[in-house]
N, C-alpha and C positions, 0 to 999 in steps of 0.2 A: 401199199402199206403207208406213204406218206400222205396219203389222204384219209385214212382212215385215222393215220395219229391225230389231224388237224381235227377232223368232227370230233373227238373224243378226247378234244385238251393234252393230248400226252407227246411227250419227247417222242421223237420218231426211232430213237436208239432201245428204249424203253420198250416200246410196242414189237419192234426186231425181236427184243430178247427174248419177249415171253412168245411168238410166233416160232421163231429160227434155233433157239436155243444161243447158246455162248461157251467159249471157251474160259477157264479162267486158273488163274498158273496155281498149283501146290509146291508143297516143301520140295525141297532137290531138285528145283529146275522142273519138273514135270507139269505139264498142262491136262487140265482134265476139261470136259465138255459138260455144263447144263444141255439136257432136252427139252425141247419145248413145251410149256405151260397148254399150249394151243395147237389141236390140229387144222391145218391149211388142208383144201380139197384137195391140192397139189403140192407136197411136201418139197418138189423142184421149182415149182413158180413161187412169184413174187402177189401174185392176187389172193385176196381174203373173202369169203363168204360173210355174209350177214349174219350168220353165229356167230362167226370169229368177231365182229365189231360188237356182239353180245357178252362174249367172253370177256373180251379186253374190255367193257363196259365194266363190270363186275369185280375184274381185277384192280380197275383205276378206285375203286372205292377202297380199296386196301390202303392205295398207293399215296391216297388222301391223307391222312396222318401217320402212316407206319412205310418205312421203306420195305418195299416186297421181297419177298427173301423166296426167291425161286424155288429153290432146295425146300424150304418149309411149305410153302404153300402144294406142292406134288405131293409132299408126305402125308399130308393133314386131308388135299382129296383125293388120294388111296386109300387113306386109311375110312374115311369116310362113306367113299364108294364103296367102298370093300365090303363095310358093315352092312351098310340097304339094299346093294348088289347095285347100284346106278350108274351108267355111263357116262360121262362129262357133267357133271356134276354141276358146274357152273352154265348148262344151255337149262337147268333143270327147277321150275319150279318148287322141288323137292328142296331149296335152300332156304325157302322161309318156313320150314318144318326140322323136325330130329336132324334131319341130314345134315341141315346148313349150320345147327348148332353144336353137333359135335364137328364140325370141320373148323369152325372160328373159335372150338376153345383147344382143338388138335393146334391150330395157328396159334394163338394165344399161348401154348403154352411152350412152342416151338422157340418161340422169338421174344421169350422170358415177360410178356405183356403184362400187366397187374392187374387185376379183378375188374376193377373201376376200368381198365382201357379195355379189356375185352368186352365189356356192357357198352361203350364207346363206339367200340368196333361193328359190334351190332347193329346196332340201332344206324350207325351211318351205311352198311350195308344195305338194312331195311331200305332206307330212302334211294339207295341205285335200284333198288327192285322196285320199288313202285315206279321206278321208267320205263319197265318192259312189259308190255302186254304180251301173253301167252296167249297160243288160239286150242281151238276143243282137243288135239296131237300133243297139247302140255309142249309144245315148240313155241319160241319166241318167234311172235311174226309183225311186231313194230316196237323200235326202240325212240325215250324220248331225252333227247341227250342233256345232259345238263350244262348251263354255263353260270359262270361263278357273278356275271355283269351283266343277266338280263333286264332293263330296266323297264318295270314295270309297276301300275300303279301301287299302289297301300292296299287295298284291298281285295286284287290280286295276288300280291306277295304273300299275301298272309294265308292264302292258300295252297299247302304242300300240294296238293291233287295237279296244281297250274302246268301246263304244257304249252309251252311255243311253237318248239321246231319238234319234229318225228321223222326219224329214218325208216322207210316202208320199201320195202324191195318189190314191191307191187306199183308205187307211184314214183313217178321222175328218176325210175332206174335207179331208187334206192340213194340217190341224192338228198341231201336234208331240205325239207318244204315248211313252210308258216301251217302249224296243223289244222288252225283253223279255214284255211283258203288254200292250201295246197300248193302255195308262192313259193317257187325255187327262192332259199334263200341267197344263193349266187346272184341270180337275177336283179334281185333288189341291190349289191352289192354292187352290179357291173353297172348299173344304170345310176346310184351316187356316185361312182368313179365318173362316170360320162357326166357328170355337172347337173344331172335331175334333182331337184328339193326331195326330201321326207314327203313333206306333204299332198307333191304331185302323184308319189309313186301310192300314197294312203289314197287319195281319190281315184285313183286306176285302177288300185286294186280291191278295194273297200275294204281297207285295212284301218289300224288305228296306226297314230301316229307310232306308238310306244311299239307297235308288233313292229313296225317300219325298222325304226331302230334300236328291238332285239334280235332282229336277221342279220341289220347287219354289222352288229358286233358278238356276234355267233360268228361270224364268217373272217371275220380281223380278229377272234381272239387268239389263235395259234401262232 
């Protein structure tokens, strides 16, 4: 779970919550429980599936400008799945269609949001789903995670489509890789730690310098 909050920029308490569910106290002393936003393949263990790091992908777009409101967010993909009949809603393609827009204005109107932030809301959601590649199953089968400090050129940046790192549970056991060369970004990480230059590790691996150091402050941003 703490590696998963690390790839995915999020408080490791944060990602608990929407996995494990939370207690939280009512009037008279009585404590009630949230259930969890997310099913674990093992609702006793502590490991997450590659959905689940989809999931919480998805949710962290909320969590971007609006604090997550547990309780709202169950209600609004109930209500939502309810309507199209769809199961997990957020592993589902079906969110940049009907489904995902009646669940962002179920949320929106949940958590008293105003016109202009739900259009907000959208449109930033939009851009965590252009991270995820869906394969022919309509199942995510590569996520490409965002970080807020990749430093890359101008004309690059200026490219929404751009992709650095990609979590593939196919390559490096699902560990994040430079997508264009497949470079464990750890690697790159452990080996500036050990006193190797940028630039040794850009000729080893025929990278550019800027991939060099988007890996590894991907890997120090958490």
């Amino acid at each position: 779970m703490a590696e998963a909050a690390r790839y995915l920029e999020l408080v490791p308490a944060t990602l608990r919550s929407w996995v494990a569910g939370r207690r939280y106290p009512k009037s008279g002393g009585k404590v009630a429980f949230f259930e969890p936003l997310i099913q674990r393949p093992d609702p006793s263990g502590t490991q997450l599936s590659f959905w689940n790091l989809v999931e919480a992908h998805v949710l962290r777009a909320l969590r971007v400008k609006h604090s997550v409101s547990i309780k709202a967010v169950r209600v609004a993909l109930d209500f939502a799945q309810d309507k199209y009949d769809i199961n997990r809603l957020l592993l589902s393609p079906e969110l940049r269609t009907e489904a995902g827009d009646l669940f962002l204005d179920k949320y929106g109107e949940l958590i008293n949001l105003s016109k202009s932030g739900q259009l907000a809301m959208k449109t930033l959601l939009e851009d965590y789903l252009e991270r995820i590649d869906w394969g022919t199953k309509k199942l995510p089968i590569r996520l490409y995670p965002f970080s807020r400090r990749f430093p890359v050129p101008n004309e690059v940046s200026l490219n929404r489509a751009f992709r650095l790192v990609v979590i593939d549970p196919h390559v490096s056991f699902g560990r994040p890789v430079i997508e264009r060369k497949g470079i464990s970004t750890a690697i790159i990480s452990d080996r500036i730690d050990a006193g190797e230059s940028v630039q040794d590790l850009a000729e080893d691996y025929d990278l550019e310098p800027w991939e060099v150091n988007g890996a590894l402050i991907y890997e120090k941003a958490a």
